[in-house]
N, C-alpha and C positions, 0 to 999 in steps of 0.2 A: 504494500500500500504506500502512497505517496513517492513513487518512483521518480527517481532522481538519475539523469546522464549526465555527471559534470562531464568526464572527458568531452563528448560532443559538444557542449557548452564551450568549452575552453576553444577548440576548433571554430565554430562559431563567432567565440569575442572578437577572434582573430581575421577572419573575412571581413566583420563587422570593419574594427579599423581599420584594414588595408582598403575595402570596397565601397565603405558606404556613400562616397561620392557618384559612386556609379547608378546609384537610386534602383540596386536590385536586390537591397537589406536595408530595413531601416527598423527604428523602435515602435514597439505600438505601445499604449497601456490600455489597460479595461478594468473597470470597476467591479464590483462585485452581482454578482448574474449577471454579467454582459457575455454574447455567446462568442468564442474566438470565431467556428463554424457550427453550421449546421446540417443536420442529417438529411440529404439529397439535394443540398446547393451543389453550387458549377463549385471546383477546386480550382482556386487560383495562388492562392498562396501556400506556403507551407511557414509553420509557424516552431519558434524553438523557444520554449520557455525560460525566462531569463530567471523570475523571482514568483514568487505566487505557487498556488495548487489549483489545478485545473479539473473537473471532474468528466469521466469521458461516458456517453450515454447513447445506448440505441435504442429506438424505438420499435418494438413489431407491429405486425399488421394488425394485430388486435388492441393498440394502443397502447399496452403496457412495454415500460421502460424497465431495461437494466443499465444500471453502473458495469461498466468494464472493467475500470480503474481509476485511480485519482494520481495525477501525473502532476510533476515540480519540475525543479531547475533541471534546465539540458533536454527533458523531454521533446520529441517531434514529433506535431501535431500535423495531418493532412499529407505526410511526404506519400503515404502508400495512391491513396488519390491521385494524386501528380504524375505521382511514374505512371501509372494504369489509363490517364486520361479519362477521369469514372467520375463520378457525382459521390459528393461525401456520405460515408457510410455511417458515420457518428454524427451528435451534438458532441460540442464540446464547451462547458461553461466554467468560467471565471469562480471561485467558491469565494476569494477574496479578491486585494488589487492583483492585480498579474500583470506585469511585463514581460515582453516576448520580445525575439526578433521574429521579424518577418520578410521571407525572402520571395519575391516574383514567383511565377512557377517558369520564366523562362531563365531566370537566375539560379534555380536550384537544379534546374536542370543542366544548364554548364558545369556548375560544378561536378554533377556526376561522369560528366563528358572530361572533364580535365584536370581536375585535384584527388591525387589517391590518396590523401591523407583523411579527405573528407568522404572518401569513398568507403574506406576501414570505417571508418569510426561510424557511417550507417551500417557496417555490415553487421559492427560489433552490437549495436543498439536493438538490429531485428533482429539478433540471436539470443539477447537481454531478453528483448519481447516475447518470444516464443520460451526460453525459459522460464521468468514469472510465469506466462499465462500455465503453462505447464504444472509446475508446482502451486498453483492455486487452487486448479481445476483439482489436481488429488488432493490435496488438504481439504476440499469443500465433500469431496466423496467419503474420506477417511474416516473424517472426523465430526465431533457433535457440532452442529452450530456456537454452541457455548463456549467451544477452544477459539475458534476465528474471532467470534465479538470479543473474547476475553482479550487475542491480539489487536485486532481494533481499537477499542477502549484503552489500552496501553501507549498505541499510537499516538490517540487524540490528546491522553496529558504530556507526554512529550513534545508534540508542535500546539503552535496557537489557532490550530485549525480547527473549526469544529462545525461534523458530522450533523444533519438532521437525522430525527429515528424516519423519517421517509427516504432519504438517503442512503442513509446504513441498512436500510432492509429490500433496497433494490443493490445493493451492493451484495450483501448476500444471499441476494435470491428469495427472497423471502416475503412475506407480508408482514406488514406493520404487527399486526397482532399477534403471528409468530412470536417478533421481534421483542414484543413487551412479554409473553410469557418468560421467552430466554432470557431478557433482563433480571423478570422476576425470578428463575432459578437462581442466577448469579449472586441476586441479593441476599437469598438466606442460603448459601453456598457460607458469603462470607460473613456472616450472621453465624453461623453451628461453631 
């Protein structure tokens, strides 16, 4: 939870300075619920979080929303879109302030044509990605709902960020009233 690519970030800082005269990086900010993207716009840009948590959301055809994840600094937002020339597969919303860079899609797309430096460091990011999603997926099979909220809830007092119970229970999968029974085991858990 709250995934963090500094390496790619740092890669990032650095096109930022050397290019940003070329107006194909520049800074965005968004306030809180402001959407970076949304689920089946045009992809134009591809976005690299600089500060902030971002929460990533898809909706299905029967209206209900899951959380994917909740991505931070160095995360990239929309790069799969870009490459694919697809309409966005997610929302993606601001949970607080967020600053980002934000690159063209005919800027990010150069660089995949001509910097291997920045070429690794997406390679390494979708291999990040495909591992979390991996070990989430079995920890959500493995185990109780109760162990994930318990690392959840551990999360939240660590960062200044904070989870709604509608949030944390599309996050794992669950219904709100799931969500408050498991709360309620937790509480007289640590209550005996």
């Amino acid at each position: 939870m709250f995934r963090e690519n500094l390496n790619f970030l740092n890669v990032v800082q650095e096109l930022y300075a050397k290019d940003k005269a070329e107006a194909g990086i520049a800074l965005a900010a968004f306030e809180p619920d402001d959407f970076l993207m949304t689920q089946a716009s045009l992809a134009r840009y591809v976005y690299i979080i600089q500060s902030g948590v971002c929460k990533v959301t898809l909706e299905e055809e029967n209206g209900k929303a899951y959380i994917l994840d909740f991505l931070s600094k160095g995360e990239l937002l929309g790069e799969l879109e870009v490459i694919r020339d697809e309409p966005r597969l997610c929302s993606v919303q601001a949970l607080g302030e967020v600053v980002a860079y934000k690159m063209t899609k005919a800027y990010f797309m150069q660089q995949l044509q001509t910097d291997l430096k920045f070429n690794r460091m997406l390679i390494e990011a979708f291999a990040e990605r495909i591992t979390n999603t991996s070990k989430k997926a079995s920890f959500q099979k493995l185990y109780a709902v109760e162990d994930m909220l318990k690392k959840v809830m551990a999360l939240q007092e660590s960062t200044a960020v904070n989870i709604s119970k509608a949030d944390l229970s599309a996050y794992l999968g669950i219904s709100v009233r799931s969500l408050n029974r498991s709360l309620k085991r937790l509480q007289e858990e640590e209550g005996s």
